[in-house]
C-alpha positions in Angstrom: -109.6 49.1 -24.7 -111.1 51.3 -27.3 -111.0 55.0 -27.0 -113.2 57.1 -28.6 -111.9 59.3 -31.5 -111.1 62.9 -29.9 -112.8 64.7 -33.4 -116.0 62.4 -32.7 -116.1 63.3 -28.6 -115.7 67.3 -29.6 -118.6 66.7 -31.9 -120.5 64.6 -29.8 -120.4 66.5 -26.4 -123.6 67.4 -24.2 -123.7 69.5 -21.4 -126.8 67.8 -20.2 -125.6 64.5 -20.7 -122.1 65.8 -18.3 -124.3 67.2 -15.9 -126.0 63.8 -15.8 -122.7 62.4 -14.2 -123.6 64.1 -11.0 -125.9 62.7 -8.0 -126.7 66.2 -7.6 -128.5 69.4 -9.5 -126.4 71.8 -10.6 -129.6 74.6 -10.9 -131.6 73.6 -7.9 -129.0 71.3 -5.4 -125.7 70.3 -5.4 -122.8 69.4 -2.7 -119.2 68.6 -3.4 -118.8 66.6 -0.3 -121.9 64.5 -2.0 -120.4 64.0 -5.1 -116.7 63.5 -3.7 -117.8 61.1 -0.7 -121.1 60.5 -0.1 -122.6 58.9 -2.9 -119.7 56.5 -2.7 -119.7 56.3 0.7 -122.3 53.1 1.3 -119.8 50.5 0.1 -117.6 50.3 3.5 -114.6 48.7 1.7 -114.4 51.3 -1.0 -111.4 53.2 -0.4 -110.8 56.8 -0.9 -106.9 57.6 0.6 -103.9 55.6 0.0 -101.6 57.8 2.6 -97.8 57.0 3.3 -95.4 59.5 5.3 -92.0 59.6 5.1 -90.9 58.1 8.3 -93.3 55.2 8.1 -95.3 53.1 5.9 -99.0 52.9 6.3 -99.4 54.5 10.0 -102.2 55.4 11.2 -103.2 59.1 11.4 -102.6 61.4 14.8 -106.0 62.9 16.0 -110.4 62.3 14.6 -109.4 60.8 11.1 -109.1 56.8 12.2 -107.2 54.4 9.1 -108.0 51.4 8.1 -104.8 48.8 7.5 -102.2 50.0 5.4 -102.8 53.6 6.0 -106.2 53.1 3.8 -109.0 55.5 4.4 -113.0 54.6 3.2 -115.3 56.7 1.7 -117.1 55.7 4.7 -114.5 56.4 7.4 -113.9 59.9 5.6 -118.1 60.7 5.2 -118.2 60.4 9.3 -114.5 62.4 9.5 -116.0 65.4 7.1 -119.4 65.3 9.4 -117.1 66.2 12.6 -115.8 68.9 11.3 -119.0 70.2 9.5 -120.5 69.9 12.8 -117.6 71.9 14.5 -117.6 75.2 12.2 -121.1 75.0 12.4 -120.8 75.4 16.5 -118.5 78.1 15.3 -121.0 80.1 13.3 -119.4 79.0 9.9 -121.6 78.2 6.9 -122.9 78.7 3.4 -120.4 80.7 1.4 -117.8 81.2 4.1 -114.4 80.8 3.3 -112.3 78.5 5.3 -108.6 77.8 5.0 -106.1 75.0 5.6 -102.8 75.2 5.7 -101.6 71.3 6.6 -99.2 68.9 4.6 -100.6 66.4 3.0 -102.6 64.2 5.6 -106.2 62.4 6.5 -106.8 65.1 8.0 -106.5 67.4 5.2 -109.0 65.5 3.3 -111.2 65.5 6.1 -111.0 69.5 6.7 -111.6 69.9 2.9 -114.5 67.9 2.5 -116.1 69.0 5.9 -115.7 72.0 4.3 -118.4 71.6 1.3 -120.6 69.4 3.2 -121.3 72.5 5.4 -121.8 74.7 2.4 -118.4 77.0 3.2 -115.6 77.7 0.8 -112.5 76.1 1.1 -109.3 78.1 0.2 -105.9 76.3 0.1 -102.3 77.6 1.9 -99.4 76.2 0.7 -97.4 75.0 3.7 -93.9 76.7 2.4 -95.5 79.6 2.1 -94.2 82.3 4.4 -96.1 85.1 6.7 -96.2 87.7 4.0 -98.1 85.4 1.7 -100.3 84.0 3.8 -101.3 87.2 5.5 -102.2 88.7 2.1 -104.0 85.7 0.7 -106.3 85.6 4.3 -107.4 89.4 4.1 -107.5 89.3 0.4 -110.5 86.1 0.8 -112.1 87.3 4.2 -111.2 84.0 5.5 -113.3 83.0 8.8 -111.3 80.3 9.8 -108.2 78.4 9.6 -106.8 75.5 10.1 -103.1 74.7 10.6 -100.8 72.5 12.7 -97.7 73.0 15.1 -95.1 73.3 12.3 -97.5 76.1 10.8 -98.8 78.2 13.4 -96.4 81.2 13.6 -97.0 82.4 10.3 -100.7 83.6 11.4 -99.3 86.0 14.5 -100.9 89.3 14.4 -104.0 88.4 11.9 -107.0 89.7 13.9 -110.5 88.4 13.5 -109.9 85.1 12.5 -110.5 82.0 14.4 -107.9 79.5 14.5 -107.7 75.8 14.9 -104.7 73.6 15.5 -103.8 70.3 15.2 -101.2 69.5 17.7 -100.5 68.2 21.0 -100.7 70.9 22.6 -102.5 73.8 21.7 -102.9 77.5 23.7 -105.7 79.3 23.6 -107.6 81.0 22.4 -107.0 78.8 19.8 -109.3 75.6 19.2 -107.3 72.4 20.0 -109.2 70.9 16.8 -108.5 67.0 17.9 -109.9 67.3 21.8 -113.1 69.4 19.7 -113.6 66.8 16.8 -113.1 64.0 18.9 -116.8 65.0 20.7 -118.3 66.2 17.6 -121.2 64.3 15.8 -119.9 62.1 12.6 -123.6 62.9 11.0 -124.2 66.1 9.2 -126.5 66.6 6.6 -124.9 68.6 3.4 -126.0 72.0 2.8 -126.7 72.3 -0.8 -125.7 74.5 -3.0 -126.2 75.6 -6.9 -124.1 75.6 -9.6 -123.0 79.6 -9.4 -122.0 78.8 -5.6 -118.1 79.0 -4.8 -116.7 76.2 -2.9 -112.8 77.2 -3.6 -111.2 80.0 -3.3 -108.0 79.8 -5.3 -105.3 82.3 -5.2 -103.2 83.5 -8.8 -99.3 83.3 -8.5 -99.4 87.1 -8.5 -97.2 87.8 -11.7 -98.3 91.4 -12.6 -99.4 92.3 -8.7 -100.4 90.9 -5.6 -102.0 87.2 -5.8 -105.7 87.8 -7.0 -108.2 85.2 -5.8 -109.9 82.9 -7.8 -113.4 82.0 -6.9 -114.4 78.4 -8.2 -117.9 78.1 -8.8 -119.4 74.3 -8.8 -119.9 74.3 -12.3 -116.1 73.5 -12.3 -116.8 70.0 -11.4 -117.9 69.5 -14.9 -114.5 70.4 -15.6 -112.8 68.1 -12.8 -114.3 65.0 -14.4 -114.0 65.7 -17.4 -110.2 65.8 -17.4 -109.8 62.2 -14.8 -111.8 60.8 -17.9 -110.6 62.5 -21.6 -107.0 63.2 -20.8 -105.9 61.3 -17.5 -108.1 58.2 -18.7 -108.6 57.3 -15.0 -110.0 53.3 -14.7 -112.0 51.7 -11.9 -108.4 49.0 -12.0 -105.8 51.8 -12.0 -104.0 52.9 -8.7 -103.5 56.8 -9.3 -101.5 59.0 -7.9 -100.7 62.6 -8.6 -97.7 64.0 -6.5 -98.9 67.8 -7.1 -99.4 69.2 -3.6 -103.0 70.4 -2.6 -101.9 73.9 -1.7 -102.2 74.4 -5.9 -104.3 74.0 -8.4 -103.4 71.3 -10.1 -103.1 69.2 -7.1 -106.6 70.3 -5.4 -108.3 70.0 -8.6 -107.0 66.7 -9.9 -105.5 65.1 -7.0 -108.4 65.6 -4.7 -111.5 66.5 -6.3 -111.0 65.0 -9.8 -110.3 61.6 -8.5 -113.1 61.4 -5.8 -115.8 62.6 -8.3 -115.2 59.7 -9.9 -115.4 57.4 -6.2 -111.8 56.4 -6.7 -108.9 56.5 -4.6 -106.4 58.9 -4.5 -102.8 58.8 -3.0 -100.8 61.6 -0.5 -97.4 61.1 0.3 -96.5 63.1 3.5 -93.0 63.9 2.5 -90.5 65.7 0.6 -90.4 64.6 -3.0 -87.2 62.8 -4.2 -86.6 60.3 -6.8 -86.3 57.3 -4.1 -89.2 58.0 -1.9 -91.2 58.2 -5.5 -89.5 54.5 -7.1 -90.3 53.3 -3.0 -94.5 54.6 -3.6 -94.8 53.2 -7.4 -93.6 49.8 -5.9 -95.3 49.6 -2.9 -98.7 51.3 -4.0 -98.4 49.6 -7.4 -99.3 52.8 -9.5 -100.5 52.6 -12.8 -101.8 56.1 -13.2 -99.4 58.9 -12.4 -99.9 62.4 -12.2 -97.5 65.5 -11.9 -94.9 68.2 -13.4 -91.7 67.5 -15.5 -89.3 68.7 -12.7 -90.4 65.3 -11.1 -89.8 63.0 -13.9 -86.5 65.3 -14.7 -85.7 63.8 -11.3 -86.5 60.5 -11.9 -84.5 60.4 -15.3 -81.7 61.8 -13.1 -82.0 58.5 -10.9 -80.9 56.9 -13.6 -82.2 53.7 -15.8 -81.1 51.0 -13.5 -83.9 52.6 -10.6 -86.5 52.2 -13.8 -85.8 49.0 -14.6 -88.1 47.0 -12.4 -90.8 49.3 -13.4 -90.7 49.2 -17.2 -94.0 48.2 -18.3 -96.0 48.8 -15.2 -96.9 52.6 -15.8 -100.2 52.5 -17.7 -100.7 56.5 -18.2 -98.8 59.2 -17.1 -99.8 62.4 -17.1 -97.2 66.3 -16.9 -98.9 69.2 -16.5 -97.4 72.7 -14.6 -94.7 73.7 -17.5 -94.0 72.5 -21.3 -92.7 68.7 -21.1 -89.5 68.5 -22.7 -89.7 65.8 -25.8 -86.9 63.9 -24.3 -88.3 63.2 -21.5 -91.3 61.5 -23.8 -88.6 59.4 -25.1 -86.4 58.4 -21.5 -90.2 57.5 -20.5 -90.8 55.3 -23.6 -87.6 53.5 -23.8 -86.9 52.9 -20.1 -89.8 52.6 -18.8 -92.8 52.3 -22.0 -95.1 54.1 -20.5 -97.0 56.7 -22.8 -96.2 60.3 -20.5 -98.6 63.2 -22.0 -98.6 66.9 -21.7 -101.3 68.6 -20.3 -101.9 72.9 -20.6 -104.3 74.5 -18.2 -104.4 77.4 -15.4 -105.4 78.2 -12.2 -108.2 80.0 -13.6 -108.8 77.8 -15.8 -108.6 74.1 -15.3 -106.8 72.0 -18.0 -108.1 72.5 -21.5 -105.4 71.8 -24.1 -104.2 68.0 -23.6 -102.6 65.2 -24.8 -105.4 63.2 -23.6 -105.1 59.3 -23.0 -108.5 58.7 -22.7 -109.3 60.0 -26.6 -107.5 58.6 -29.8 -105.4 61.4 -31.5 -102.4 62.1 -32.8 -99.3 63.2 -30.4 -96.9 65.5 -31.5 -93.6 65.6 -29.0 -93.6 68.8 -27.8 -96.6 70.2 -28.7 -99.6 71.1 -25.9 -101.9 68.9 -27.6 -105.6 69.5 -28.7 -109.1 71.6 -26.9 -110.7 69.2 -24.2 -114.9 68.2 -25.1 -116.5 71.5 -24.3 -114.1 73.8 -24.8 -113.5 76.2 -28.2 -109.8 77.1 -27.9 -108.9 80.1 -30.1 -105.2 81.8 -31.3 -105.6 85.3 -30.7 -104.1 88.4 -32.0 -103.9 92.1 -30.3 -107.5 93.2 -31.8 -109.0 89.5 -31.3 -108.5 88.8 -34.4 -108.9 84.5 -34.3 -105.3 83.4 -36.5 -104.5 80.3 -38.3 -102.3 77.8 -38.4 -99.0 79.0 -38.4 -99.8 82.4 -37.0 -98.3 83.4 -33.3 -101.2 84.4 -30.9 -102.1 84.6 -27.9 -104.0 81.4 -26.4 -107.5 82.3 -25.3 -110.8 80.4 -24.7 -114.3 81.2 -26.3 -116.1 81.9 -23.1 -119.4 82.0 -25.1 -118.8 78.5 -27.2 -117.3 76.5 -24.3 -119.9 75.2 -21.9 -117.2 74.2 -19.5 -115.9 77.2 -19.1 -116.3 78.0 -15.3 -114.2 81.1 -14.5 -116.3 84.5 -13.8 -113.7 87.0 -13.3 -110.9 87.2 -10.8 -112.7 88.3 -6.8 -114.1 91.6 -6.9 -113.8 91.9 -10.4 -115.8 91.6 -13.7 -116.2 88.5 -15.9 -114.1 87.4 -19.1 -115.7 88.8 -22.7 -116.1 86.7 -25.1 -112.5 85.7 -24.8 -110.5 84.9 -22.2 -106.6 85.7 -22.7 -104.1 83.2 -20.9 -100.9 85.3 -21.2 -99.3 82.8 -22.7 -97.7 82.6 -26.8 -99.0 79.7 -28.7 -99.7 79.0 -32.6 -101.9 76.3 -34.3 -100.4 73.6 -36.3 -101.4 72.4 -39.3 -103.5 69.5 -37.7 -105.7 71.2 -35.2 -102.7 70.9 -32.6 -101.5 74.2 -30.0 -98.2 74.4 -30.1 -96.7 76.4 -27.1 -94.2 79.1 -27.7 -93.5 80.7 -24.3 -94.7 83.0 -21.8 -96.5 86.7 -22.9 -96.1 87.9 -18.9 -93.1 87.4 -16.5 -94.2 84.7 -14.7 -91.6 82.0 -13.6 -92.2 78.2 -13.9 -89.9 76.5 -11.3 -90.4 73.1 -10.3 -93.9 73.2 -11.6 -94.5 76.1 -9.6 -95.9 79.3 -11.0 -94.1 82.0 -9.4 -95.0 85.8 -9.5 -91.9 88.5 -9.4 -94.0 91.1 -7.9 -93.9 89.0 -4.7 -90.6 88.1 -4.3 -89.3 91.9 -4.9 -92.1 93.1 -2.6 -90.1 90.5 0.2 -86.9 91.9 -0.8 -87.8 95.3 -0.4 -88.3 94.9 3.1 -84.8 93.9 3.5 -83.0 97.1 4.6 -80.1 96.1 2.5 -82.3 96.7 -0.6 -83.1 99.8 -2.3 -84.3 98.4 -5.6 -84.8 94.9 -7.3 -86.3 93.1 -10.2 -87.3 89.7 -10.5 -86.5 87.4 -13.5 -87.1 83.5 -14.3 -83.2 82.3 -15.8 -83.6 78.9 -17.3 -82.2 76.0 -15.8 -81.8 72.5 -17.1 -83.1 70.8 -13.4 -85.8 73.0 -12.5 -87.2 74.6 -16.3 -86.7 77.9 -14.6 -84.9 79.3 -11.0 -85.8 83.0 -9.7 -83.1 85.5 -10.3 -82.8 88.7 -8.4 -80.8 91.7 -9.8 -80.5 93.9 -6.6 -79.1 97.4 -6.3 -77.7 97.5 -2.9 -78.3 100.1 -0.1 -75.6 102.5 0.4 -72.9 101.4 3.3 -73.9 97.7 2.4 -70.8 95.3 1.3 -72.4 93.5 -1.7 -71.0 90.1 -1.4 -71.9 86.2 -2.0 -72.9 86.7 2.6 -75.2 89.2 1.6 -76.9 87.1 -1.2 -77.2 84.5 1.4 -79.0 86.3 3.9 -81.3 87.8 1.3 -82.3 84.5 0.0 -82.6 83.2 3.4 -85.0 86.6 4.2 -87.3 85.4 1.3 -87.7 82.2 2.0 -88.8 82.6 5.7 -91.2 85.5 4.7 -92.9 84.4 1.5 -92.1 81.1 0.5 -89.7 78.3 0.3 -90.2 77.4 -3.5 -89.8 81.1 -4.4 -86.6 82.5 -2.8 -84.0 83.3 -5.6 -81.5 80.9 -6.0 -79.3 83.5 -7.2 -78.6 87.0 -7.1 -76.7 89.9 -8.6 -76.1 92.9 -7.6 -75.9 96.0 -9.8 -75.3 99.7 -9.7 -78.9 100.3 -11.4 -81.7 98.5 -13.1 -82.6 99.0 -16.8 -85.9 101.2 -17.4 -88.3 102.6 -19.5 -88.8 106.9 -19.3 -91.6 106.1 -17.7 -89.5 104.3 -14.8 -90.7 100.6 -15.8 -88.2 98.1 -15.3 -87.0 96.3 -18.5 -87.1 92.9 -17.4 -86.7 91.4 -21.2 -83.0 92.9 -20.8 -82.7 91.4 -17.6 -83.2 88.3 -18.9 -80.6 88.1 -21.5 -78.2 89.0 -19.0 -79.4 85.3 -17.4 -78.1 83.5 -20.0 -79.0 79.4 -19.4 -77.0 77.2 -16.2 
């Protein structure tokens, strides 16, 4: 196949000819459960859902979401699953601009609550299933969430949030909760869309909180020009590939490109209900017969670590694959080529953002190992200095985009806050090469990158500090060969306390029930005092170099 020349598609792009992609009007009338489902919806044998779990292969879905054989689910089957619940917050006074959240693992169902979601006009905000209490609580109140959806596993970590309905998918269910599968299974399967216009949220995105508390990210539906954009220029998704992107839907990068991104374009996607691990992933590639993969380097770190032999019958058989969440590590370009000669790609882009820097596959370019790659059609990617001063090649900045020569540029300013300038500053150290390519330098905040996971220090010292063993503690990312980067604590113990390796245990184990199980530290030290400033500001850059690399 020929690819178009990425120099001739920045030149050539159109926002009215992107626009055109759509069913729907972006000004006047526009639904994402439309462009996700319905308008592929009519062919009853077009499938939308390739679903395993981990305990068995192809079974049909507990509760309103029926699957075809093989744990297939239809445009068609999921247009009638969305319209039940549609129908249901309706009943429950839930509409236009409402937010609604789901906090489920990766199911039918979860498609269904998502896309029922925008066909009623509401906003749909993602929880991450490890999260713990504390995080959840804070993302609700911070959106004004209405309603929530969660199952069995999941429903303790909502005690005590007043003024918010919730529903539960389980056997059982006490009220006054809403036992979601006795109320959907009554529910109309026809629900007419409510439109919406371009402006209009329909996510409501969370940041990873790395200079505060998580800020929420409204995405407006002009991001769907960004969605589509990507499956196309840098994933290079075709009408013959079987995709899958193991990023979960609680984040970005896995509601964005492993939901929405896919679907916009009527194909299927895959969900693997399951903890990831390099056997479970060889089993899905075989069984699914993947051609198109998706996901962070910690996974294919993983699969290296399998070994060559578990590679072997797959060597040729990966048409694109695709690394986005942290910097892909040049080697693992090369294990990918020679083991299994499949062209793997690095991708750059943020919660706020989208991807916009890529290695695309769907564009002829150079690739430089290592190197973040080139601006996406419809972006103007700039290297910044302190007084916005646009720098060469050569030159270490700050990435940022031109918000006012990037007609894909979707983000309007964090909730309750103002829009970008003219530029909008990543955070993040990058420098231009020669060529036209970004080359990534590191980090210009503290945020840790862990197993693809963007993780904030403000909210794992916040969870500590509720710990009465703790009287003061900083947060640092200490690089790690497996996981890019693990979360460090340096923690001055209370007085009276015995500072040992039981203590660090039970501190850990505090975290991870209260905020998260990604973001617990994995180790911790304890120290008299932490380094500061006069002001009182923690020096975490000295912290650092006192976490030398595992």
């Amino acid at each position: 196949m020929d690819r178009p020349d990425h120099a001739q598609a920045v030149a050539a792009f159109d926002l009215q000819r992107a626009q055109a992609a759509f069913a729907g009007d972006f000004e006047h009338g526009i639904n994402a459960c439309v462009e996700c489902c319905d308008r592929w919806a009519d062919d009853a044998a077009r499938v939308a859902l390739h679903w395993r779990r981990a305990d068995e292969r192809g079974a049909a879905a507990p509760g309103w979401v029926r699957l075809g054989a093989g744990g297939a689910l239809s445009f068609a089957e999921l247009r009638a699953a969305s319209a039940r619940f549609a129908t249901l917050l309706a009943a429950q006074g839930i509409g236009a601009s409402d937010v609604v959240a789901a906090m489920l693992p990766r199911t039918p169902e979860l498609l269904a609550v998502i896309l029922g979601c925008w066909r009623a006009g509401a906003v749909y905000q993602p929880l991450f299933t490890a999260f713990g209490p504390q995080a959840v609580a804070h993302r609700l109140r911070m959106s004004g969430a209405r309603m929530v959806v969660t199952d069995a596993a999941n429903r303790a970590k909502l005690e005590g949030l007043e003024g918010l309905r919730v529903g539960v998918l389980a056997d059982e269910v006490s009220p006054p909760d809403l036992d979601l599968r006795a109320e959907l299974a009554r529910r109309s399967d026809r629900f007419d869309p409510v439109m919406r216009r371009g402006e209009d949220r329909f996510l409501m995105m969370s940041t990873s909180g790395t200079t505060g508390a998580a800020k929420g990210v409204p995405v407006p539906l002009h991001a769907l020009l960004n969605f589509r954009a990507y499956m196309v220029d840098a994933v290079d998704l075709q009408p013959q590939d079987r995709y899958w992107n193991i990023a979960d839907p609680g984040w970005a990068y896995g509601l964005y490109y492993a939901v929405t991104g896919p679907l916009l374009l009527g194909h299927a996607t895959t969900f693997y209900d399951g903890p990831f691990s390099a056997e479970s992933t060889w089993r899905l590639l075989r069984e699914l017969e993947i051609s198109n993969l998706a996901g962070a380097p910690t996974a294919f770190r993983l699969l290296i670590a399998a070994g060559a032999e578990a590679a072997a019958p797959f060597r040729g058989r990966l048409r694109c694959v695709s690394s986005a969440g942290e910097p892909l590590n040049p080697e693992v370009i090369r294990w990918f080529d020679a083991h299994l000669q499949a062209p793997i790609r690095d991708h750059y882009g943020q919660t706020e953002l989208g991807m916009v820097v890529n290695n695309h596959h769907g564009l002829r370019h150079v690739v430089h190992p290592g190197a973040a790659g080139l601006p996406m059609p419809g972006y103007r990617i700039c290297v910044l200095d302190a007084e916005d001063r646009e720098l060469g090649p050569g030159q270490p900045g700050e990435l940022a985009v031109d918000t006012e020569r990037s007609p894909l540029f979707w983000f309007r300013g964090y909730l309750g806050q103002p829009a970008p300038g003219r530029y909008y500053r990543s955070g993040d150290s990058v420098e231009w090469t020669p060529d036209g390519h970004i080359a990534f330098i590191g980090r210009a905040d503290d945020v840790i990158t862990s197993a693809g996971y963007r993780i904030g220090p403000f909210e794992v010292e916040s969870a500590l500090l509720e710990h009465p063993a703790v009287v003061e503690v900083a947060v640092v990312g200490k690089p790690d060969a497996q996981r890019t980067e693990i979360v460090k604590a340096f923690v001055v113990p209370a007085a009276g306390c015995v500072a040992d390796s039981a203590l660090a245990e039970e501190l850990a184990r505090f975290v991870k029930t209260r905020l998260s199980a990604h973001a617990y530290p994995r180790e911790i030290e304890f120290v008299a005092q932490l380094p500061k400033t006069p002001s009182g500001k923690v020096q975490r850059f000295l912290l650092r170099r006192a976490a030398p690399p595992m």
